[in-house]
Residue frames relative to the residue before (quaternion, step in Angstrom):
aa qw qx qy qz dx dy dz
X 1.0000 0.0000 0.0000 0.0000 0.00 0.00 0.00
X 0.0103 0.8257 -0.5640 -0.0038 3.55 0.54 1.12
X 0.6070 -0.6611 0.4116 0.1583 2.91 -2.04 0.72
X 0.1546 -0.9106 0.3418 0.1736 3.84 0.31 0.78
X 0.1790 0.7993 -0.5736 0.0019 4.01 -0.11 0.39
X 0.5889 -0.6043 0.5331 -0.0615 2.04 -2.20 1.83
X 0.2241 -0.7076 0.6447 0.1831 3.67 -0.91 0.18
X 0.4016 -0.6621 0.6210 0.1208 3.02 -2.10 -0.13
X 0.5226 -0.4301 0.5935 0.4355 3.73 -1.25 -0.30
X 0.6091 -0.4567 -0.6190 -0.1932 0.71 -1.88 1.81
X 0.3987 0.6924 -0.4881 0.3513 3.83 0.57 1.46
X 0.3126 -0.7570 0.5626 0.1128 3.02 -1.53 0.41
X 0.6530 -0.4042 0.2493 0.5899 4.55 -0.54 0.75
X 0.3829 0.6086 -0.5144 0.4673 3.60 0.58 0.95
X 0.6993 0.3179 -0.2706 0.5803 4.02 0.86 -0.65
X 0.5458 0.5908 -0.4384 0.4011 3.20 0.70 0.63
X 0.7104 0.5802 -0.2836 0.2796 3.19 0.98 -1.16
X 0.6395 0.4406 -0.4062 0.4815 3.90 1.07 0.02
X 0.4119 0.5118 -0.3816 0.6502 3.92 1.19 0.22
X 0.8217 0.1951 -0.3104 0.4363 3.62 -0.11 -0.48
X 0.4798 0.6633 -0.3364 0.4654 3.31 0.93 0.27
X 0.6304 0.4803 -0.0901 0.6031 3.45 1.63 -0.63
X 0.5910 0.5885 -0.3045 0.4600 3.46 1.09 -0.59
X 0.2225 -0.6036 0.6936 0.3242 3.90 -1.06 0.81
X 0.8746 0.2754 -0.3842 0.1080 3.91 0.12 -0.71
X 0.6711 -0.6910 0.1792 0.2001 3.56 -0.82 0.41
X 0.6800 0.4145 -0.0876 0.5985 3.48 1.87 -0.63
X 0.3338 0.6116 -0.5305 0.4829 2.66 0.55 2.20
X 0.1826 -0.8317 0.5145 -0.1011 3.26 -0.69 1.44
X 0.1028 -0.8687 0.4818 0.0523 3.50 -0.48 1.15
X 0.2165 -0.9244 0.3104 0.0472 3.79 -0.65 1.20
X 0.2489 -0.8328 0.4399 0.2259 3.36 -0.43 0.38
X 0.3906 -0.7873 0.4388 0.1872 3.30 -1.03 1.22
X 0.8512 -0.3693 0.2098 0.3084 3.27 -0.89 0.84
X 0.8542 0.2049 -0.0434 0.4758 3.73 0.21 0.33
X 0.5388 0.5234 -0.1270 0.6478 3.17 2.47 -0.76
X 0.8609 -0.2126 0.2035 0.4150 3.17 -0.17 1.50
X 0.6955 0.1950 -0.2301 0.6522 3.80 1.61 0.41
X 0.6734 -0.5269 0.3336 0.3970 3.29 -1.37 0.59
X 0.4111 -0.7030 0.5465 0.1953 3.64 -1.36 0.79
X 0.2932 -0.7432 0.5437 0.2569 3.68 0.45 0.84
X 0.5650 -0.6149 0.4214 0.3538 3.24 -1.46 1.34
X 0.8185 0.2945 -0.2858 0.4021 3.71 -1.20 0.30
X 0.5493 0.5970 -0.4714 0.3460 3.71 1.07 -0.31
X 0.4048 -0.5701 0.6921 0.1793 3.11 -1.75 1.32
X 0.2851 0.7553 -0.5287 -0.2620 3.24 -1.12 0.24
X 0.1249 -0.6439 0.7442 -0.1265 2.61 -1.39 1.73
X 0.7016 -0.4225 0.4309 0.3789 3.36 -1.78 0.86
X 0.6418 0.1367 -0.5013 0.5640 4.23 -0.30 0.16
X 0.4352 0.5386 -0.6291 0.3530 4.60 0.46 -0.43
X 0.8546 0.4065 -0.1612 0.2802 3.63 0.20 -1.47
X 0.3662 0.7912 -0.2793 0.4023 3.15 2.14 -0.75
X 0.6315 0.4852 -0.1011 0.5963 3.29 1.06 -2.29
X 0.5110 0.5962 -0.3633 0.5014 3.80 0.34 -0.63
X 0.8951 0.1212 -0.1070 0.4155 3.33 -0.43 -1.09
X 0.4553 0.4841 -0.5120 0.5442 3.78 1.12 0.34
X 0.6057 0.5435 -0.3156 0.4880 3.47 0.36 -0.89
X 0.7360 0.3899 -0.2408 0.4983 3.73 0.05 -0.99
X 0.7858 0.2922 -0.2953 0.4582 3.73 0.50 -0.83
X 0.4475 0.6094 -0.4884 0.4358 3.90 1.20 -0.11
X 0.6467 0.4875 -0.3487 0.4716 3.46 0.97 -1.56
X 0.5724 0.5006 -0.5151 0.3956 4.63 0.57 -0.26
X 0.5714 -0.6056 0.5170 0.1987 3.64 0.34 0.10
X 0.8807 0.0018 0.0373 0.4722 3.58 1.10 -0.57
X 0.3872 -0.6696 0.3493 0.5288 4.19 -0.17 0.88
X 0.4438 -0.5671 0.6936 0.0186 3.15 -2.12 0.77
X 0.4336 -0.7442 0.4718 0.1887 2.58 -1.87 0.39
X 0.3008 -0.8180 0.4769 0.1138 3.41 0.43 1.27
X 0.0351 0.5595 -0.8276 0.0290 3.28 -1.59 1.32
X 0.2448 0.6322 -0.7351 -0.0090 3.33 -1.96 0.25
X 0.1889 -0.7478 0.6326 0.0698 3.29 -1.58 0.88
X 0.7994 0.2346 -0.2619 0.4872 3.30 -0.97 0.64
X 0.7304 0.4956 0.1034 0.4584 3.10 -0.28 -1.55
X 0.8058 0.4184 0.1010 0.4067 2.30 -0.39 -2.29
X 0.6013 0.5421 -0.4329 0.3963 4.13 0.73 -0.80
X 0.6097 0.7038 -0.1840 0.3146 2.90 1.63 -2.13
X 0.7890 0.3358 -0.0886 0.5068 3.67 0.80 -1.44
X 0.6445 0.3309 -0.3855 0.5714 3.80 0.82 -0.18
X 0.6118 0.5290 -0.4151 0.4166 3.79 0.59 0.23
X 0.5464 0.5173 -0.2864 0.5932 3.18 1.35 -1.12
X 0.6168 0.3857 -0.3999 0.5576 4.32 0.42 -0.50
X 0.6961 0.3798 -0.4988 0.3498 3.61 -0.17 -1.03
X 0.5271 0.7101 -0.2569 0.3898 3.57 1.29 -0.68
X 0.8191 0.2924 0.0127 0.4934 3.54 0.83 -1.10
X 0.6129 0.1313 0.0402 0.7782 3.72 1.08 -0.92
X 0.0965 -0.6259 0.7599 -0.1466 4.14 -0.34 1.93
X 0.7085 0.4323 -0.4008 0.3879 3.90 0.20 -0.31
X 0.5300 0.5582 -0.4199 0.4809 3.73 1.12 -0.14
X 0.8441 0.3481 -0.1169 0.3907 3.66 0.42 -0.86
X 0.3590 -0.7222 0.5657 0.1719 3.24 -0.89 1.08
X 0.6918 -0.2314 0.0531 0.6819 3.38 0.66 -0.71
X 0.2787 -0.6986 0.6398 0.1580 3.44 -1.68 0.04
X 0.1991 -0.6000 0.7720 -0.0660 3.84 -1.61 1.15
X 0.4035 0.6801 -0.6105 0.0449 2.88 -1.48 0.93
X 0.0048 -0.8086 0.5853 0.0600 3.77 -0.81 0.46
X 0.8665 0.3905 -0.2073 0.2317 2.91 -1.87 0.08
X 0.6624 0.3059 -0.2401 0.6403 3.68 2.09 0.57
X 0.2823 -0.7525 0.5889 0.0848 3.53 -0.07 1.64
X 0.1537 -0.6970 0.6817 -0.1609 2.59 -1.37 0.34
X 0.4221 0.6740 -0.3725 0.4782 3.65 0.72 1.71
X 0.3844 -0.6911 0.5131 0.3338 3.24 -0.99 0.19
X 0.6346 0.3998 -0.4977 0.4356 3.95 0.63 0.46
X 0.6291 0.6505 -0.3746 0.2021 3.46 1.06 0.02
X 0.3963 -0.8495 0.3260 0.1227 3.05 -0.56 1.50
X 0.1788 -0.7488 0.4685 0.4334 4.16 0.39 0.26
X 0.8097 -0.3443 0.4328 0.1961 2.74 -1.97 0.31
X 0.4633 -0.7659 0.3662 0.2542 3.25 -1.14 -0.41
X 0.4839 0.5424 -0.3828 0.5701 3.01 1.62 0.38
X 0.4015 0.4234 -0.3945 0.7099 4.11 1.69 -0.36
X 0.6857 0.3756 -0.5280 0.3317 3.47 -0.54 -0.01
X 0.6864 0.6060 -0.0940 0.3909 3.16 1.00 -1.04
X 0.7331 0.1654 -0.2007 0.6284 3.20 1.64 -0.05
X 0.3864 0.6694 -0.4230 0.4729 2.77 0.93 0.58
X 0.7140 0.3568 -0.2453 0.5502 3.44 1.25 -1.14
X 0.3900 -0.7889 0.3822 0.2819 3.93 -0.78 0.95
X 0.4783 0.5546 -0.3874 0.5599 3.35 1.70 0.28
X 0.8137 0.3464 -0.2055 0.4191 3.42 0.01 -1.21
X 0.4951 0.5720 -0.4018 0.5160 4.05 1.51 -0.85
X 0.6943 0.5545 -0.3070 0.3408 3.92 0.54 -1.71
X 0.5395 0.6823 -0.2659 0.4155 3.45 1.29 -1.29
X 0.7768 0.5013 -0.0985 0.3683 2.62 0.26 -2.17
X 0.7242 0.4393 -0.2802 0.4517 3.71 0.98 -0.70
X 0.5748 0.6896 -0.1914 0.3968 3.27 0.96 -0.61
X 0.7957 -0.0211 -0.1619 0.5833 3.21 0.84 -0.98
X 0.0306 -0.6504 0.7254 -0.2233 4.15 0.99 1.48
X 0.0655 0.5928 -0.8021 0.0301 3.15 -1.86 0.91
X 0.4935 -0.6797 0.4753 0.2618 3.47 -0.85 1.60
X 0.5535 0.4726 -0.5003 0.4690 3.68 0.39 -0.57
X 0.9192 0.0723 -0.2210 0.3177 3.53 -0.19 -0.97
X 0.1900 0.7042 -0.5485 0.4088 3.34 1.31 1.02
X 0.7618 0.4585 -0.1735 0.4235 3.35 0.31 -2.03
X 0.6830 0.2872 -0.4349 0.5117 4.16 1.00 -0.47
X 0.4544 0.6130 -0.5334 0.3651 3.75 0.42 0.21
X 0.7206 0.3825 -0.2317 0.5298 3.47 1.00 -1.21
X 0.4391 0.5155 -0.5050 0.5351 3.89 0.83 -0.25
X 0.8847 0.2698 -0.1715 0.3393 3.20 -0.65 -1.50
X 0.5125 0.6096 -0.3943 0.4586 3.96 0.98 -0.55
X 0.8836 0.0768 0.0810 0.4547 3.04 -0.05 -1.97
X 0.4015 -0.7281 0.4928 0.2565 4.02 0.83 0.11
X 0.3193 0.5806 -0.6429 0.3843 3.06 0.73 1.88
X 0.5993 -0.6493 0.4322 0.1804 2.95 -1.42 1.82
X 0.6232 -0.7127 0.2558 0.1955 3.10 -0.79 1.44
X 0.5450 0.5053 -0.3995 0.5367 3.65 0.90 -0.52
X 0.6317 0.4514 -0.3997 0.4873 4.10 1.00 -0.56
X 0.5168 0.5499 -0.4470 0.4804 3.63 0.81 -0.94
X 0.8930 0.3020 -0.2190 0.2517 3.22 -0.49 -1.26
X 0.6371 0.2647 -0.4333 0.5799 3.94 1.37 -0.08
X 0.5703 0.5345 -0.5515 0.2914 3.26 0.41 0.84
X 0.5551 0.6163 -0.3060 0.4673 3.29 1.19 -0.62
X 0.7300 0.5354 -0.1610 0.3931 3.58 0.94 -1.21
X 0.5931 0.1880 -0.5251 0.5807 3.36 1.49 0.62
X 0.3613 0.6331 -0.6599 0.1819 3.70 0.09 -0.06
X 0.0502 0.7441 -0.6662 -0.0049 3.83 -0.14 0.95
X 0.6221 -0.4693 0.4318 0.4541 3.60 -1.89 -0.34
X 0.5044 0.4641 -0.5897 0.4272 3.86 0.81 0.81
X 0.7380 0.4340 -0.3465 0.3833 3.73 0.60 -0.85
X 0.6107 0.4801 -0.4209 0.4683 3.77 1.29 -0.69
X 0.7926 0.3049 -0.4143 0.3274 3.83 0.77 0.04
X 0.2467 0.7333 -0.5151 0.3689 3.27 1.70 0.94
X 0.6653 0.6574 -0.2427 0.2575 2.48 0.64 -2.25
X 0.8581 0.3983 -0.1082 0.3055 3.72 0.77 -1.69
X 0.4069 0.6820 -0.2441 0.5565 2.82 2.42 -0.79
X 0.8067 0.3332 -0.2870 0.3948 4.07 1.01 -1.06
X 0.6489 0.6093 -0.2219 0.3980 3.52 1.27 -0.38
X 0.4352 0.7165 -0.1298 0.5296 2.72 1.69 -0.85
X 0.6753 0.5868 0.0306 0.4456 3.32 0.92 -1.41
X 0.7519 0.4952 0.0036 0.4352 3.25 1.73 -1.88
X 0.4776 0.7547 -0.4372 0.1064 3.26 1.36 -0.96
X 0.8073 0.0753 -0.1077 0.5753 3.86 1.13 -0.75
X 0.1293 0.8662 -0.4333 0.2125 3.04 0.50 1.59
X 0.6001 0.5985 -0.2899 0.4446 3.46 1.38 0.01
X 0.4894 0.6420 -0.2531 0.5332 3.07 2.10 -1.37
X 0.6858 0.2952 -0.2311 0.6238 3.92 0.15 -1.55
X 0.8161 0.2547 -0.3122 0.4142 3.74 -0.89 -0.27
X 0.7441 0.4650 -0.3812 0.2912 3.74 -0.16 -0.02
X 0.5315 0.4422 -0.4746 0.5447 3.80 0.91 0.00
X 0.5546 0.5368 -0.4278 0.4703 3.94 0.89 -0.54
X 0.6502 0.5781 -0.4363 0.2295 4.02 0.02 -0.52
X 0.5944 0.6010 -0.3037 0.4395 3.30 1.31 -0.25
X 0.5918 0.4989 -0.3810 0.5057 3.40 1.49 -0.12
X 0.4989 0.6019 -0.5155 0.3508 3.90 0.79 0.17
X 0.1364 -0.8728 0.4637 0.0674 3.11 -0.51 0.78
X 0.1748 0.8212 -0.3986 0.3691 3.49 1.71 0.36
X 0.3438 -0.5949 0.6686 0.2846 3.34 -1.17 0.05
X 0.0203 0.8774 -0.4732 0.0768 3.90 -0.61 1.20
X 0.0113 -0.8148 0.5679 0.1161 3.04 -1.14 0.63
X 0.1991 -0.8158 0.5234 0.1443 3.67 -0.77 0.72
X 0.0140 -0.8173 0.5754 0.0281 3.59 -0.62 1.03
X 0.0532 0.8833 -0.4656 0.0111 3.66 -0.75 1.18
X 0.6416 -0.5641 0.4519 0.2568 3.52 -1.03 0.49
X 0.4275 -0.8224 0.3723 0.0479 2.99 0.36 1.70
X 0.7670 0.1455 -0.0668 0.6214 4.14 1.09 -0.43
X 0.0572 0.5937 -0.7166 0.3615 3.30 1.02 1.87
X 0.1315 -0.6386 0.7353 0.1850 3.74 -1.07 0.80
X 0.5361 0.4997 -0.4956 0.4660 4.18 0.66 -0.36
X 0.8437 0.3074 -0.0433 0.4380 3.67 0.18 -1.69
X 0.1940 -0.8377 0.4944 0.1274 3.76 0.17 0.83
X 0.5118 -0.7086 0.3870 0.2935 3.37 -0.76 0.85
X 0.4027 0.5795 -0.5137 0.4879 3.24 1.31 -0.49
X 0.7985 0.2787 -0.3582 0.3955 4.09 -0.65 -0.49
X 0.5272 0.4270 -0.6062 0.4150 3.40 0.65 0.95
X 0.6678 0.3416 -0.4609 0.4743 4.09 0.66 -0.39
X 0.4392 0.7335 -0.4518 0.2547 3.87 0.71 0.28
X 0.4922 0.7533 0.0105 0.4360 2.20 1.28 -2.56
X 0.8079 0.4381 -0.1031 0.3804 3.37 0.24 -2.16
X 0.6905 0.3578 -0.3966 0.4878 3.92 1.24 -1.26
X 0.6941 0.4149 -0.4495 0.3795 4.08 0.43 -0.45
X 0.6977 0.6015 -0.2348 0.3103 3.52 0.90 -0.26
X 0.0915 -0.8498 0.4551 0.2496 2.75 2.70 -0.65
X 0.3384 0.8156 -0.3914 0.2591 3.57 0.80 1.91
X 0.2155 -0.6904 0.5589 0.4056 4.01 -0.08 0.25
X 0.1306 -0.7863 0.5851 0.1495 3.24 -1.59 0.95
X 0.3793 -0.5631 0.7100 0.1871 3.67 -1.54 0.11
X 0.0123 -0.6665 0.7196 0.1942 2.60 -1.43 0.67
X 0.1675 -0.7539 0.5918 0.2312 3.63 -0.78 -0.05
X 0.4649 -0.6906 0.5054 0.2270 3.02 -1.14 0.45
X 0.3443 0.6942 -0.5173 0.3633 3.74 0.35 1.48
X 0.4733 -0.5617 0.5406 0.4101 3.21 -1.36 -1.07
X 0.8385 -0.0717 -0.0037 0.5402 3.54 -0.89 -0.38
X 0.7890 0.2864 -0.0818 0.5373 3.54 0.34 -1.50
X 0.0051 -0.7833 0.6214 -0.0149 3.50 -0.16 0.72
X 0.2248 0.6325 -0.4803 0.5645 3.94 1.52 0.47
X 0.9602 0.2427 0.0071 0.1382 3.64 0.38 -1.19
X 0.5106 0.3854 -0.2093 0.7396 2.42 2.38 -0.10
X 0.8112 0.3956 -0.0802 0.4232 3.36 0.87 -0.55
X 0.1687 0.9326 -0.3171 0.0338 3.48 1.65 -0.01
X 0.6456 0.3620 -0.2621 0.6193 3.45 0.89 -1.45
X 0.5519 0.5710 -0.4230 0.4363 4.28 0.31 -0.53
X 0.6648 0.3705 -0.3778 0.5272 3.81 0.12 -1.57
X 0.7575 0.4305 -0.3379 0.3560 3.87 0.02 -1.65
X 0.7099 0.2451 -0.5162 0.4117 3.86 0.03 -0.19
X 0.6663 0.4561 -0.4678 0.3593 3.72 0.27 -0.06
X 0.6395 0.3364 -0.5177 0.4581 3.42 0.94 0.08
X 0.6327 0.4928 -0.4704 0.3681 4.04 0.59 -0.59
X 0.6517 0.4178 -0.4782 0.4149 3.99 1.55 -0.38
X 0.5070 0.6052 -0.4668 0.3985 3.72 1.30 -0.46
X 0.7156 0.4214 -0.3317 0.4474 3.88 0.44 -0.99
X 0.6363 0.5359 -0.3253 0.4496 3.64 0.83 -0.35
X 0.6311 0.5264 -0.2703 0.5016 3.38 0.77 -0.66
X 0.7822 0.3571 -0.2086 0.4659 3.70 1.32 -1.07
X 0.5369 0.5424 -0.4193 0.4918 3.35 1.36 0.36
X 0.7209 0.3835 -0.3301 0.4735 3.30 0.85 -0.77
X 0.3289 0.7478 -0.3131 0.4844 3.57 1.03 -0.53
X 0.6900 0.3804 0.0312 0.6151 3.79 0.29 -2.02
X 0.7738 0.3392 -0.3605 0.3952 3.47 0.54 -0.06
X 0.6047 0.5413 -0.2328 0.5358 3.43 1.31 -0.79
X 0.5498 0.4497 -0.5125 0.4825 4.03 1.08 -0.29
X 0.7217 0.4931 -0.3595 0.3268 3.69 0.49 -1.47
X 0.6085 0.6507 -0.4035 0.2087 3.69 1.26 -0.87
């Protein structure tokens, strides 16, 4: 029953790799979404229900439910599954991608969002000052900034605009659904995300009937916070095994 993490924008099963480094267990598998640092299959749309279908598809093909993590992004779309397909998922984790109807995007989602100002905006991206935007913005540690930037090719910048695009009332359509997950969940977020307000993790947390974390990071708390996020998910999966054992007993 392996453990399955999701990413976000703008990264690819690369921000995983200091979290799994922290982990004791061993059957955990980290994935890249279409266009993110993996190939964009000819004809795929990718919009949030494109990737939705994606990751049902991918976790139908494991043979058995999983434990679902995703951040950002990634919280957004593996929350939306635990939502829709409860028999895929043993349990589900996710931070740092609300998922509400007061939630207001940012301003850099605004910005792709618009197909003038998103096209611009992609066009003339320079990784150097892509990668201090994310230093200084969000207090990702600079060796992450900068191999993150360096895959951001011209497949992932027309992901990027292709999913947001896609998102504009995503909190409205997807947020009266979270209450159908029926997973045991825990959500752990990065407590001084100015983009991702902590408030929409105890939302998130009462329709999800979730335990939250906060952590004391910014956005990516995977990266400032690695050895923190991983023992609260290896105590969150412990707690739901034994839990799952004591109903059947």
């Amino acid at each position: 029953m392996p453990a399955v993490l999701v990413h976000g924008v703008p990264d690819t099963h690369r921000v995983w790799d200091g979290l799994r480094q922290n982990l004791v267990r061993t059957d955990v598998e980290a994935w890249d979404l279409p266009g993110f640092g993996a190939e964009r299959p000819s004809g795929f749309k990718a919009t949030k229900e494109a990737y939705v279908d994606w990751l049902i598809a991918k976790l139908e093909g494991v043979g058995e439910p999983v434990d679902l993590v995703g951040h950002d992004w990634g919280c957004i779309l593996t929350a939306r599954v635990a939502s829709l397909r409860p028999d895929l998922v043993r349990t589900w984790a996710g931070g740092n991608g609300p998922i509400s109807s007061r939630y207001v995007w940012h301003p850099l989602a605004k910005t792709w969002q618009s197909s003038t100002d998103g096209d611009r905006y992609m066009a003339e991206l320079k990784a150097e000052s892509f990668a201090n935007d994310l230093i200084a913005g969000f207090d990702v540690p600079q060796d992450s900034a900068h191999d993150m930037v360096r895959h951001v090719d011209a497949v992932m910048k027309e992901s990027i605009l292709d999913l947001y695009r896609s998102a504009v009332t995503v909190g409205v359509e997807w947020e009266p659904d979270l209450s159908k997950s029926t997973a045991p969940s825990l959500i752990f977020w990065g407590a001084l995300d100015p983009a991702c307000q902590v408030e929409f993790a105890y939302s998130m947390g009462e329709r999800m009937r979730a335990h939250v974390v906060r952590v004391d990071s910014n956005h990516w708390p995977i990266l400032q916070r690695p050895a923190e996020v991983a023992s609260e998910l290896e105590r969150f999966w412990k707690n739901a095994v034994q839990n799952s054992d004591n109903s059947r007993a």
